[in-house]
C-alpha positions in Angstrom: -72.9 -55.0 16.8 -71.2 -52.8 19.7 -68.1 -53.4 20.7 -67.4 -50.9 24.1 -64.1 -51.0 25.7 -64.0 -50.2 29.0 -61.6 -48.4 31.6 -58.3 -50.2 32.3 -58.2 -51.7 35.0 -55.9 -54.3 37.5 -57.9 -57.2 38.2 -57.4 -59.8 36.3 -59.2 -62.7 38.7 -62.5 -60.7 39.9 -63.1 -60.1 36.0 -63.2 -63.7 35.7 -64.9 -63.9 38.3 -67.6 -62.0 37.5 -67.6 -63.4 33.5 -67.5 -67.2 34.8 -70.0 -66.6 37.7 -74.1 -66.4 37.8 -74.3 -62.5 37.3 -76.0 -59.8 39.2 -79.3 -61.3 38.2 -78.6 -64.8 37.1 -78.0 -63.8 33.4 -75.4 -65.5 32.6 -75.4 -69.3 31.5 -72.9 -71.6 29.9 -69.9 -69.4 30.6 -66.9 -71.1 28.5 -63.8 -69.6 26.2 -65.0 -69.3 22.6 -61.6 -68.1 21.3 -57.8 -67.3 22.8 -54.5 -66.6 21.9 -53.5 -70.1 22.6 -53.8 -72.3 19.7 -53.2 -75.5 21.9 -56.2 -74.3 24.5 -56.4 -72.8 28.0 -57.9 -74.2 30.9 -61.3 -73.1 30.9 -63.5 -73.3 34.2 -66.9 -73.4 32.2 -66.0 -76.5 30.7 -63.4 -78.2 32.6 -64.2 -79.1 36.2 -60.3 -79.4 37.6 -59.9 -75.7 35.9 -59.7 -73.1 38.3 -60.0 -69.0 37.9 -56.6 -68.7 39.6 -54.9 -70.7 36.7 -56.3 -69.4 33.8 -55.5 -65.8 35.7 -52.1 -67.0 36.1 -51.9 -68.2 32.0 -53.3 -64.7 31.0 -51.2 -62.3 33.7 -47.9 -64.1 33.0 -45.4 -61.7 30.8 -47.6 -58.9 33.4 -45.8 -61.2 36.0 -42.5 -61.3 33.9 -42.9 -57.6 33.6 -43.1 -56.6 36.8 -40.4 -59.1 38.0 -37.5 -57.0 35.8 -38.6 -53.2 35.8 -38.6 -50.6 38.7 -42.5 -49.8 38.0 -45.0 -52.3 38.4 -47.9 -51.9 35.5 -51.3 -51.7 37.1 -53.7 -51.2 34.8 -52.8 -53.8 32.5 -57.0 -55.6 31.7 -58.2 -54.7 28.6 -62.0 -55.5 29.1 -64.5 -55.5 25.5 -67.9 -56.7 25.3 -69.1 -57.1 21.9 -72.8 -57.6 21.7 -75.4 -58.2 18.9 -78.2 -55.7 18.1 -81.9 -56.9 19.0 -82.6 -58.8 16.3 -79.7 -60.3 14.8 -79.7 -63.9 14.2 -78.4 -66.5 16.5 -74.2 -66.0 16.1 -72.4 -70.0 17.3 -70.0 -70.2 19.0 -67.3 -70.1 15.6 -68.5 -67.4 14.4 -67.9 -65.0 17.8 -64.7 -66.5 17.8 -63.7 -65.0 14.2 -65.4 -62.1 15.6 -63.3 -61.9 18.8 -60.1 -62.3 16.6 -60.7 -59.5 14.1 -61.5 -57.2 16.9 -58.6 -57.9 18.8 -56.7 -57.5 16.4 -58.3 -54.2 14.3 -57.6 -53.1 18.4 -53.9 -53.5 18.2 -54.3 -56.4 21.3 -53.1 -59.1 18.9 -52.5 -58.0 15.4 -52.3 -61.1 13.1 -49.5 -63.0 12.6 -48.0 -61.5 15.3 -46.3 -64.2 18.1 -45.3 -61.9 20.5 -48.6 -60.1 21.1 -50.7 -59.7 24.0 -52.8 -62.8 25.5 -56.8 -62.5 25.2 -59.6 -65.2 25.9 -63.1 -64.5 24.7 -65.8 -65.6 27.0 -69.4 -66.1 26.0 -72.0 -66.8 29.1 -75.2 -65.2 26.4 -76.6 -66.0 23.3 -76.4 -62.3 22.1 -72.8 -61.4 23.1 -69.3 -62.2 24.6 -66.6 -60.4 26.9 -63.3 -60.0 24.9 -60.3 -60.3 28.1 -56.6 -59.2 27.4 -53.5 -58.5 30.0 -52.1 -55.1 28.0 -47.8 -56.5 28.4 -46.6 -58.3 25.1 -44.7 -61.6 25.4 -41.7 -58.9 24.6 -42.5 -57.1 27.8 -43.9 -53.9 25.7 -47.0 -52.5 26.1 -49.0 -52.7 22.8 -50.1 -49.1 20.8 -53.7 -49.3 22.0 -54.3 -45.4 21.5 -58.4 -45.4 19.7 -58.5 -48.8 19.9 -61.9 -48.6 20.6 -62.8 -46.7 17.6 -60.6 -49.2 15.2 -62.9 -51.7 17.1 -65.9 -49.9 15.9 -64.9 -49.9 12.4 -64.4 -53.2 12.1 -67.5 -54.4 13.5 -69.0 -52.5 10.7 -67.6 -54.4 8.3 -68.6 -57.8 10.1 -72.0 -56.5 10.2 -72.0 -56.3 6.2 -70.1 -59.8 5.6 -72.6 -61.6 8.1 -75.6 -59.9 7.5 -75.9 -58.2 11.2 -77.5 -55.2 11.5 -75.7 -52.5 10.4 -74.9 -49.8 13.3 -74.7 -46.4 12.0 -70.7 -45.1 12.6 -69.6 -42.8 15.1 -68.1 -39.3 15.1 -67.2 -39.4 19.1 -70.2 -37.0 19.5 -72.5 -39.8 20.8 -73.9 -40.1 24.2 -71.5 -41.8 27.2 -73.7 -44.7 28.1 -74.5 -45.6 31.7 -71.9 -48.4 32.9 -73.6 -52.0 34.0 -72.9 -50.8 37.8 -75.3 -47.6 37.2 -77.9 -49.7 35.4 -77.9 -52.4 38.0 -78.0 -49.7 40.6 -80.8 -48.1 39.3 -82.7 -51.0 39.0 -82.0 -51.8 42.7 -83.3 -48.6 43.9 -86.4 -49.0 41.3 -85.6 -46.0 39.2 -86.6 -46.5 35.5 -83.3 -44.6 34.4 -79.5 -44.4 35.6 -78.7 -41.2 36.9 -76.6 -40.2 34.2 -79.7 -40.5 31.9 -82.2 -38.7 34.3 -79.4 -36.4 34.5 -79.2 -35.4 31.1 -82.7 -35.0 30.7 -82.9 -32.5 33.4 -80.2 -30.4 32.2 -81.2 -29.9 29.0 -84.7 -29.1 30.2 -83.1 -26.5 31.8 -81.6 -24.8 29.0 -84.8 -23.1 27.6 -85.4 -21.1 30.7 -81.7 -20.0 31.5 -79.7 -17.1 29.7 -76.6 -17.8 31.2 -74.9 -20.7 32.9 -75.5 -19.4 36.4 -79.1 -19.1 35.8 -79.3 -22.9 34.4 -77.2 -23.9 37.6 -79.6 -22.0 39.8 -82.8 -23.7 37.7 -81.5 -27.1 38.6 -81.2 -26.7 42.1 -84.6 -25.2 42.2 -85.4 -28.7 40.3 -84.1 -30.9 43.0 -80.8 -31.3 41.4 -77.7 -31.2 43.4 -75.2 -29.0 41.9 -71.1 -28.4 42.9 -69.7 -26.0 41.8 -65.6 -24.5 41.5 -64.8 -21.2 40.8 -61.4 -19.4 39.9 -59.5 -16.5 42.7 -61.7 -14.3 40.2 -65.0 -15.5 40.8 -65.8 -17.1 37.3 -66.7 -20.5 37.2 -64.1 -23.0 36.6 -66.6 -26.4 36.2 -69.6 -27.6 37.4 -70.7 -31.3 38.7 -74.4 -32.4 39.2 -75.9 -35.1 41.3 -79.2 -37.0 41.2 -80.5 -37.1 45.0 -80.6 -40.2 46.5 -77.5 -41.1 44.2 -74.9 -42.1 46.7 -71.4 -43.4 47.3 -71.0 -46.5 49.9 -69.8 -43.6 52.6 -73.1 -42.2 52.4 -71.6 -39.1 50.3 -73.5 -37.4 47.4 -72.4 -38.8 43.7 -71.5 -36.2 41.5 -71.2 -36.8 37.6 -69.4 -33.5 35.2 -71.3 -32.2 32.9 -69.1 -33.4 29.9 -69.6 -36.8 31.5 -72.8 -36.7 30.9 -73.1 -35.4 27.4 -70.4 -33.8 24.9 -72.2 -30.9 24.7 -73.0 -30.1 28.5 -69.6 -29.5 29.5 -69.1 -25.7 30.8 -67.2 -24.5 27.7 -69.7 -25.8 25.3 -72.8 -24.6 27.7 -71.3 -21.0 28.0 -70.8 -20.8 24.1 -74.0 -21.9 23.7 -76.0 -19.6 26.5 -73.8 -16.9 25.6 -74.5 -16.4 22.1 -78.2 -14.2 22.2 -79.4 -11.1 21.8 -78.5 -8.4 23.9 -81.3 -7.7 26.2 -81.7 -4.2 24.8 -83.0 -5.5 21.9 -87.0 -6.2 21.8 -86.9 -9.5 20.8 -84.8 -10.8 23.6 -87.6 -9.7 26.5 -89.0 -12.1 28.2 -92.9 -12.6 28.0 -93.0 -11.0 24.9 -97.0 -9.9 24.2 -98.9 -12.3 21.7 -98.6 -15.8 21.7 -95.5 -17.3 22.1 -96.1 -20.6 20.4 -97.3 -18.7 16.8 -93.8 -17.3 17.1 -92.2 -20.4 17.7 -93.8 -21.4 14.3 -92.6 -18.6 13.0 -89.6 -18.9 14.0 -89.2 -22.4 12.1 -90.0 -21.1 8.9 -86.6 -18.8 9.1 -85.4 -22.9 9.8 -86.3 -24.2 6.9 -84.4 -22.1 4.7 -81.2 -22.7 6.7 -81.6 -26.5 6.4 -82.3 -26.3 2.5 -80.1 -25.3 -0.1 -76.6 -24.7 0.4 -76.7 -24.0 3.8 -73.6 -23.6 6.0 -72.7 -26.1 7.6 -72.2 -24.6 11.1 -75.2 -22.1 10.8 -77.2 -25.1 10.3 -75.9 -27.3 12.9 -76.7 -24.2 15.3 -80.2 -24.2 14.3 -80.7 -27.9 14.8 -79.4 -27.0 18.0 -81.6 -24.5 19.0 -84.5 -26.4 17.4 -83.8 -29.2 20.3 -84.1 -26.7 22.9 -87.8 -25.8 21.2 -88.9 -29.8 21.5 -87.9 -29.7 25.4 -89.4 -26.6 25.9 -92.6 -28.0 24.4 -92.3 -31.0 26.3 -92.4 -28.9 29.5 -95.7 -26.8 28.5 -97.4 -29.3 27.0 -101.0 -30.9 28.4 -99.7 -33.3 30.8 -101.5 -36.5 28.2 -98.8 -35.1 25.7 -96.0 -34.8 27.6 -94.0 -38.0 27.6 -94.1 -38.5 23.9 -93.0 -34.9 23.9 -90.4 -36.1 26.5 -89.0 -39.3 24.6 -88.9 -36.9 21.6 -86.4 -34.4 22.8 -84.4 -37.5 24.2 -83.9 -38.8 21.0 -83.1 -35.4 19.3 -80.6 -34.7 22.0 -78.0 -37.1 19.5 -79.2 -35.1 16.3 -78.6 -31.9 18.3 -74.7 -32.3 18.2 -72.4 -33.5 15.3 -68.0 -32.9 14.5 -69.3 -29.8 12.9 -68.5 -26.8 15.5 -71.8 -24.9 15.7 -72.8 -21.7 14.3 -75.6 -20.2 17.9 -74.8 -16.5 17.0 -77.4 -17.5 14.0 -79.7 -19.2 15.7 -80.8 -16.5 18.4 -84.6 -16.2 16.9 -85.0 -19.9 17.9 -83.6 -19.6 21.5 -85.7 -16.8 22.6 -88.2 -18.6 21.0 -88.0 -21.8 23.3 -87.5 -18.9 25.9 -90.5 -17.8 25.5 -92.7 -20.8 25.5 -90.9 -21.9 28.4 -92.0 -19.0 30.2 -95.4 -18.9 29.2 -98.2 -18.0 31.9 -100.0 -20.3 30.4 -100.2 -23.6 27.6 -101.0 -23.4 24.2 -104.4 -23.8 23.3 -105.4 -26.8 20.9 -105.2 -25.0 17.6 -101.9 -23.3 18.3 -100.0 -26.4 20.0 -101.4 -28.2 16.6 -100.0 -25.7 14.1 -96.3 -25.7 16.1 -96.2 -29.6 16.1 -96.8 -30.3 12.4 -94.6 -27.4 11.6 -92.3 -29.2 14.1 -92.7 -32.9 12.6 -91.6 -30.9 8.7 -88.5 -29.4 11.0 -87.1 -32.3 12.5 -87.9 -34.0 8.8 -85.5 -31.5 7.2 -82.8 -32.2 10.2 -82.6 -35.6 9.4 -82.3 -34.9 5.6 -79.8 -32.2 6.5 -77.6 -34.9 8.6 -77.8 -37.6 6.3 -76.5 -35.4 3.3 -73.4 -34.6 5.5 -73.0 -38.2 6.5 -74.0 -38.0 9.9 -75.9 -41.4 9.9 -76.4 -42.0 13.8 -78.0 -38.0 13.9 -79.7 -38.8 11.3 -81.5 -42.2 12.6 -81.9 -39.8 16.0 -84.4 -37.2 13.8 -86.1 -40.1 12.5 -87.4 -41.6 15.5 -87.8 -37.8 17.3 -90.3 -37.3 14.1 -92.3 -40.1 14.7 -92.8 -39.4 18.8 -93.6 -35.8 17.6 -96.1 -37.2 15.0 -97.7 -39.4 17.7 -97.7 -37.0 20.1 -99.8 -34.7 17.1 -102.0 -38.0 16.6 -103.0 -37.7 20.2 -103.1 -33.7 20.6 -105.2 -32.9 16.9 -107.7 -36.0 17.6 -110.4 -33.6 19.4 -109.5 -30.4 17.6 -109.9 -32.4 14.0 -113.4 -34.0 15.1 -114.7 -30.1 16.4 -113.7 -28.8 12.7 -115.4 -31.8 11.0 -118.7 -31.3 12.7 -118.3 -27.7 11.9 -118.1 -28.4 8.3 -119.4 -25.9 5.4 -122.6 -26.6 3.2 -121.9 -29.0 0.5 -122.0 -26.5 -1.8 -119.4 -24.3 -0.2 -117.1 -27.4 0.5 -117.4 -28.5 -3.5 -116.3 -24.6 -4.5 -113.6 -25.2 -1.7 -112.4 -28.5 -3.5 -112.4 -26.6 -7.1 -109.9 -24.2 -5.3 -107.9 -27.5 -4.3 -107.4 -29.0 -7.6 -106.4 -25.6 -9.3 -103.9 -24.7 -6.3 -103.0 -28.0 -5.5 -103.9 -30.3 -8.5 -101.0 -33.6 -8.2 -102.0 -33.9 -5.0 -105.2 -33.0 -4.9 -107.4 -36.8 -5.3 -105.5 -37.6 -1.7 -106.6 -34.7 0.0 -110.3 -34.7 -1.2 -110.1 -38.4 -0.2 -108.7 -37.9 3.2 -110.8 -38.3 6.5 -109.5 -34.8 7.0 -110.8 -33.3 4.1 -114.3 -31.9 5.7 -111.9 -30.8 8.7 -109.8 -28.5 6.2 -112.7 -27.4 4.1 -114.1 -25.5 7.6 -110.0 -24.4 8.5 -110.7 -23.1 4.8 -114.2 -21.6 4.9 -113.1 -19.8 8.4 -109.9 -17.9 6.5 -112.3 -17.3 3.6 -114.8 -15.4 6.1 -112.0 -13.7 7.5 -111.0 -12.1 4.2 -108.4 -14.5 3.1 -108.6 -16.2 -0.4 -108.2 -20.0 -0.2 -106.1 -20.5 -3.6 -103.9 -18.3 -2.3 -103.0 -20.2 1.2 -103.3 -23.5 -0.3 -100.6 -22.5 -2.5 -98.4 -20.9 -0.3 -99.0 -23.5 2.4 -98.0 -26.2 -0.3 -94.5 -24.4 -1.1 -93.6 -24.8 2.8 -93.5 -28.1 2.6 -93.2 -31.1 0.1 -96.5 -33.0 -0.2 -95.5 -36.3 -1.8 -93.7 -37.3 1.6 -96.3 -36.5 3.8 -98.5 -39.1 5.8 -101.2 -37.1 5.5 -101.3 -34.3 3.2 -104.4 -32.6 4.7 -103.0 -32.3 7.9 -99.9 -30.8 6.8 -102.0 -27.9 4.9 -104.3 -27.5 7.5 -101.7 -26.8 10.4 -100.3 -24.4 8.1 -103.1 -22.5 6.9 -104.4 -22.2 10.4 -100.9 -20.6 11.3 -100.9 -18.2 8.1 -105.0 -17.2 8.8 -103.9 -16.0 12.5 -102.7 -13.1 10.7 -104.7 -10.3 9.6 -106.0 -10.7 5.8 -104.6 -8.4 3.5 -107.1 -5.1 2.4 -107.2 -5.5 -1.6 -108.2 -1.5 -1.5 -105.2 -0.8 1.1 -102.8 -2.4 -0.8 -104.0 -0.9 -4.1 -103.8 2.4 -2.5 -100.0 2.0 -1.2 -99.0 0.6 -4.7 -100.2 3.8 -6.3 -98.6 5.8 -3.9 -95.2 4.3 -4.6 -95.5 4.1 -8.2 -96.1 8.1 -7.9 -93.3 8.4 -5.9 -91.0 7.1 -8.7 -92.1 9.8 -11.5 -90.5 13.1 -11.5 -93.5 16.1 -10.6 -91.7 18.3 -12.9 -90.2 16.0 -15.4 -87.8 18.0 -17.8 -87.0 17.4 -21.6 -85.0 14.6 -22.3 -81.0 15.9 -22.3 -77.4 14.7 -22.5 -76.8 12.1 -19.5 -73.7 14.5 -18.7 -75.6 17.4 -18.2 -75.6 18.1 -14.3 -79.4 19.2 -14.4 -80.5 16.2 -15.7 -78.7 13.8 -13.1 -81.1 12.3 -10.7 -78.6 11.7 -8.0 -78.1 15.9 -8.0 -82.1 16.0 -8.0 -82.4 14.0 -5.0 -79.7 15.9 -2.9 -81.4 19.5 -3.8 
């Protein structure tokens, strides 16, 4: 159950209007007062044919009226507007119980506390079967204005405990990090001029594909426009930028004149202050690793680069370090989205939309730590060219375990709505791996060893892997990870040993599909060169040599200075 107050505003009559009349679309049916602040009634037009708007305007604006009668200042912004609607899903509500429900919020909002006689007027007018519109006039019968200040969050706590008493669906709370939705006059405006989002939405998106390729936030503005975005700008006497606005194109004001929406409008974490922070914080361009174009391929460091993840979001962590690496790991999703086969792309899409909530949180941010991950997007979104099958593979199961760990991360810290937001941006990303291994998975079936080499290959399971190993020899996949296995073996890689390294990365019992999970892995670990058994016998010789003395002298008293290794080493 939402409850969303909306902006003050000075029209008491045209709200009613608009509550009591057809709607934009002929939505609304049956408008009629389920609940006041009259005990005795108020003429309600719904229901009584001699009621008019004007009266039942009059009833509610009267000690606004009274108000303005005796003081200097007339108060203009006195209509306190809430809709409370039920979630998708939620049982038919009558018409007592969204009155109770329009009473407790009213007064959890300071509008009417209880027992309270000189406290504000309200109606509550329901016109759907899913929600109702909650109508106050902001002066008490006293003439005061009532202590209103968060009244929307008070609103929002209560209607989670009315979700638990009447067995709603239970919204996840708030932390005023969330995302400021679209207002009915975007979303019918959109709809008029056939766009499938608001601009604020389309908006959002945009930007934040943005971020992957920008270092700074000149270079994001300068990406947008190239995008088709229009972009204001205002600049302090010195030259630095003081804000920034963007504008969908087509998005216009009556006069014909561009609409422009600020960056914090759009998103808490797209205002300038937050951006710069964020685009600031990277290596310095000195360094290698902060080059664009890197050589090799960009997507096997990205994997990499999620490993160093996973140890930040396990553990004891802290707390802003790994807040900054779920940040960064956002900008990795868009800039997979972007790069992606185009079949792949809107699942990629809808999955960095819905990590765009899990990206932000009340805990301030650690980026400083989270550089590797930035250049990282940086990269892939720079890339000549996209991955190739195997590699976009690997990156989105080890991207599924990442987002897996966010969401485990954000619930342990009580951050229910981010952690809701991981959950559904790991299931996109596992569709969108459905879709992307299909093809690859069949090639590596048909591909697979002798039976004889595949039975030696399930012997290696069972001693690597051996509580888990009946549902990976029973998987579909099995054959499919038997060839990934039988390549890394040719290669000069021992199969125990990436089985059992691959299984430490990640839990198995929570996996979908075990095999798949092992097999993007050991396909990333097999990229690199297998170790040389001889080689590495060789250097470990060599540095156990290194440690004894070539001229070892008789054992002495550990004061004697020609026995103390420290004066030895300086010699």
């Amino acid at each position: 159950m939402i409850p969303s107050v909306k902006q003050p505003g000075g029209n008491t009559r045209g709200l009613l209007a608009y509550l009591y009349g057809p709607g934009r679309h002929d939505e609304h049916r049956d408008p009629h007062v389920v609940a006041s602040f009259s005990p005795l009634g108020l003429p309600d037009p719904g229901r009584d044919q001699d009621a008019t708007l004007t009266q039942l305007r009059d009833v509610l604006d009267a000690p606004v009226a009274l108000r303005n009668e005796g003081f200097g200042k007339s108060v203009t912004d006195h209509v306190w507007h809430c809709p409370v609607r039920a979630a998708p899903g939620d049982r038919y509500l009558s018409d007592a119980e969204w009155g109770e429900i329009a009473r407790r919020i009213v007064h959890a909002a300071g509008i009417a506390p209880d027992g309270d006689p000189l406290a504000c007027r309200w109606i509550a007018v329901r016109h759907a079967d899913d929600h109702i519109h909650i109508v106050a006039t902001t002066v008490r019968e006293d003439g005061r204005r009532p202590k209103i200040h968060n009244c929307g969050m008070r609103a929002q706590a209560e209607a989670r405990l009315i979700e638990k008493e009447l067995g709603l669906h239970q919204v996840a709370p708030g932390d005023r990090t969330g995302d400021r939705l679209p207002t009915q006059a975007e979303m019918h405006k959109a709809d008029r001029l056939g766009w499938e989002q608001s601009s604020r939405e389309w908006l959002q998106q945009r930007i934040r594909a943005a971020i992957p390729h920008a270092a700074g936030v000149d270079e994001l503005l300068a990406y947008l426009q190239a995008d088709g975005v229009e972009v204001k700008v205002s600049r302090y006497p010195s030259g630095d930028l003081r804000g920034y606005a963007v504008g969908r194109p087509g998005d216009l004001k009556a006069d014909g004149q561009q609409v422009y929406i600020s960056g914090s409008k759009i998103a808490p974490d797209l205002s300038l202050p937050k951006l710069q922070t964020r685009l600031a914080t990277g290596i310095p361009e000195d360094h290698p690793t902060a080059r664009r174009n890197r050589p090799g391929d960009p997507w096997q460091r990205a994997t990499d680069a999620l490993d160093t993840l996973h140890d930040h979001l396990t553990g004891t962590a802290d707390r802003a370090v790994a807040q900054g690496q779920i940040t960064a790991l956002g900008e990795i999703i868009d800039a997979t989205a972007h790069t992606a086969p185009t079949a792949l792309r809107a699942e990629l899409r809808a999955a960095g939309t819905a990590f765009a909530r899990a990206q932000r949180s009340s805990i301030r941010a650690d980026h400083h730590t989270a550089t590797g991950l930035r250049h990282a997007a940086r990269d892939i979104a720079h890339a000549a060219t996209g991955p190739d099958g195997a590699a976009l593979d690997v990156l989105l199961t080890t991207l599924v375990w990442s987002v897996i760990l966010a969401a485990r991360w954000h619930q342990a810290q009580g951050h229910r709505q981010q952690a809701e937001a991981a959950r559904a941006t790991a299931a996109h990303l596992q569709t969108a791996y459905d879709h992307a291994a299909a093809d690859h998975l069949t090639a590596l079936t048909n591909r697979q060893p002798t039976p004889e080499i595949t039975n030696t290959l399930a012997g290696e399971v069972r001693t690597a892997i051996p509580d888990h190993a009946d549902r990976i020899l029973t998987d579909p996949n099995w054959p499919a990870l038997a060839t990934v296995l039988a390549d890394a073996h040719a290669a000069g890689h021992r199969p125990r040993t990436l089985l059992t390294e691959a299984a430490a990365r990640r839990e198995l019992h929570t996996a979908r599909l075990p095999t798949q999970v092992l097999l993007g892995r050991i396909q990333h670990t097999s990229r690199n060169p297998a170790p040389n058994p001889r080689a590495e016998a060789a250097r470990l010789r060599s540095h156990h040599a290194g440690n004894i003395p070539r001229n070892p002298q008789p054992a002495t008293s550990a004061t004697s200075p020609a026995t103390n290794p420290h004066q030895r080493r300086t010699r």
